[in-house]
N, C-alpha and C positions, 0 to 999 in steps of 0.2 A: 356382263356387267359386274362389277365388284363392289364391295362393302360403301366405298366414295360414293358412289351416287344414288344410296338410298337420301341421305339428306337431299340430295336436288330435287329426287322425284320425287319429296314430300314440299320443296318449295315450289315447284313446278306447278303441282297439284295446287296449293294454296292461290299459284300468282292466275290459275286458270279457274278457281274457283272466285277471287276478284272480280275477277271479269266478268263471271258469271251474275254476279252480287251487282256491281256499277250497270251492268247492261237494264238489270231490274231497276233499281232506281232512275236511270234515266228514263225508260217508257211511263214508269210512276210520274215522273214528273210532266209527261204530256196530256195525263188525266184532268180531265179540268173539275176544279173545286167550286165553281162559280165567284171567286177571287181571278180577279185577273193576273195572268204572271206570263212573261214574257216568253217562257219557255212553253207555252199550250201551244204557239206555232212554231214550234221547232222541225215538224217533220212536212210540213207543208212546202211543195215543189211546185215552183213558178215555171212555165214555159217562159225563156226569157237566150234574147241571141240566138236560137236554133238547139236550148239544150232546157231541160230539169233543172233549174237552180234552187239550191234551198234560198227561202225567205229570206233570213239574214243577210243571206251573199248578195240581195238586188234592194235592200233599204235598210234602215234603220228601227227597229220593235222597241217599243217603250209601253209601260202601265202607268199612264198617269193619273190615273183616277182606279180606286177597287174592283170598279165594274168595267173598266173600258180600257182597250190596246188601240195604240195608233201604230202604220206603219209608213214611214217616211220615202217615198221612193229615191234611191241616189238617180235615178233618170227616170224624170217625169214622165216618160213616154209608155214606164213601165206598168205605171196605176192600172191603167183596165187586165191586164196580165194580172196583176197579184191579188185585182179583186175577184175576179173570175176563179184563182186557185183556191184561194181563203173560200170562197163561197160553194163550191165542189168540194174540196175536203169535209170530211163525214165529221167534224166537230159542232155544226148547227150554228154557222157565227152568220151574219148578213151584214156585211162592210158596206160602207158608203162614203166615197170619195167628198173630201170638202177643202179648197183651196188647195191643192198638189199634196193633202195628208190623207191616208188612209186610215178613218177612225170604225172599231171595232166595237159594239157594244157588248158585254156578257149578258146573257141572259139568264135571269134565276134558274136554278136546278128546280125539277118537280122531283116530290118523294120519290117517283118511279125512278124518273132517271137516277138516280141516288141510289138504287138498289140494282141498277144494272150499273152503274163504276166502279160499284162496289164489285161485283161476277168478274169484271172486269180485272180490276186489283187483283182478286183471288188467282185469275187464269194464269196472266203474270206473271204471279209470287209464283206458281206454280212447277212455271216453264222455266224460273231462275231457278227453284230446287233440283227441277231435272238435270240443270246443267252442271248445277253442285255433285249431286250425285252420280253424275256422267265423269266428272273428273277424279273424283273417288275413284271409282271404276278403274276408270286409266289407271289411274297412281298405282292400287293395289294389283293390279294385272301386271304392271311392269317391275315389282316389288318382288312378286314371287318368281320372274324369268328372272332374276340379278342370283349371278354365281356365286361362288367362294364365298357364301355368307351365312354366319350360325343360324339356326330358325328361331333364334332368341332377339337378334338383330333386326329380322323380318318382322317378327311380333312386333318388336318395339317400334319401326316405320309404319307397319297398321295400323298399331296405338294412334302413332302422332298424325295418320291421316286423317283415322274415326272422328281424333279432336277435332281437326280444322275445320273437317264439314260439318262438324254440330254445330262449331261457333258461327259458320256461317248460314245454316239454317234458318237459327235460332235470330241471328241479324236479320234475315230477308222475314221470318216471322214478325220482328217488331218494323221495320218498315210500314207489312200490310197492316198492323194494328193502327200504328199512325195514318198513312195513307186513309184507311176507312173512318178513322173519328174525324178527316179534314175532311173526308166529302159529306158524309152527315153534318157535320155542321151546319146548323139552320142562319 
C-alpha cells in the first residue's frame, strides 16, 4: 500500500462507520414510544405467496390517529396472514380486521415497560459503538501495513480516524439520549 490510500482507508472507515450509525437508528426507530409510527412494523414478516414478505410489501401502513396503525391489504385474501404475523411478533399489538382494513390499536406503555426500551436502547447504542469501533480497528490495522509512508503520515490517518469515531460515538450517544426522553415520555 502507499501514502494514496491512507485517505481512503480513513474514508472507508468513516463510510463503514455510517452504516454502523444508520443501522442503529433504524432498530431505534422500531422501538415503540407508545405514539403510533409507521415504522414499529417495519420488521414484521407476513407468510404471504409461499415466502416471508415484509409488511410493506403485502399492504399499505398508515397512523392515522396517535394511538392507532391501520394496514391496508393490496389483496384481501391477505388479512388473516398479516394479522396472525402482527399478532406473533413480540411488539404486543392485538389487530383486528374491520371492513378489508387492518386497525392496530397502541397500547399505553407501563413504567416498567419504559424502563426495559429503555435496556433496550442502551443494548443497541451499544452494539452500534461496537461496530464503530470494529471499523476503527480495521482502518487503523490497515494504516499501519501501508508502505513507503513517513510514521508522521500514519500518525496523522490515526489522528483523522480517532476523529471520526468520536464524532460518531458521540452521535449514536445523543440518538440514545433522545430515543430514551421519547420513551419516558408520559
Amino acid at each position: 500500500m502507499t501514502a494514496q490510500n491512507l485517505p481512503a482507508i480513513v474514508k472507508n472507515a468513516k463510510l463503514a462507520m455510517d452504516k454502523a450509525m444508520e443501522n442503529t437508528r433504524r432498530e431505534f426507530a422500531t422501538i415503540r414510544t407508545g405514539k403510533a409510527t409507521t415504522s414499529l412494523l417495519d420488521l414484521v414478516k407476513v407468510q404471504a405467496y409461499g415466502n416471508d414478505m415484509p409488511l410493506n410489501q403485502v399492504g399499505s401502513v398508515a397512523a392515522p390517529e396517535p394511538r392507532l396503525l391501520t394496514v391496508t391489504p393490496w389483496d384481501k385474501s391477505l388479512a388473516p396472514a398479516i394479522e396472525k404475523a402482527i399478532r406473533e411478533s413480540d411488539l404486543g399489538f392485538n389487530p383486528a380486521s374491520q371492513g378489508g382494513v387492518i386497525r392496530i390499536p397502541i397500547p399505553p406503555l407501563t413504567e416498567e415497560r419504559r424502563r426495559d426500551l429503555v435496556k433496550v436502547v442502551h443494548k443497541l447504542a451499544e452494539e452500534g459503538r461496537v461496530a464503530v469501533r470494529h471499523a476503527r480497528h480495521e482502518a487503523l490495522a490497515a494504516i499501519r501495513k501501508t508502505d513507503h509512508v513517513s510514521e508522521d503520515d500514519k500518525k496523522l490517518a490515526d489522528r483523522d480516524v480517532q476523529k471520526v469515531t468520536d464524532e460518531h460515538i458521540k452521535h449514536i450517544d445523543e440518538m440514545v439520549k433522545a430515543k430514551e426522553a421519547e420513551i419516558m415520555e408520559v
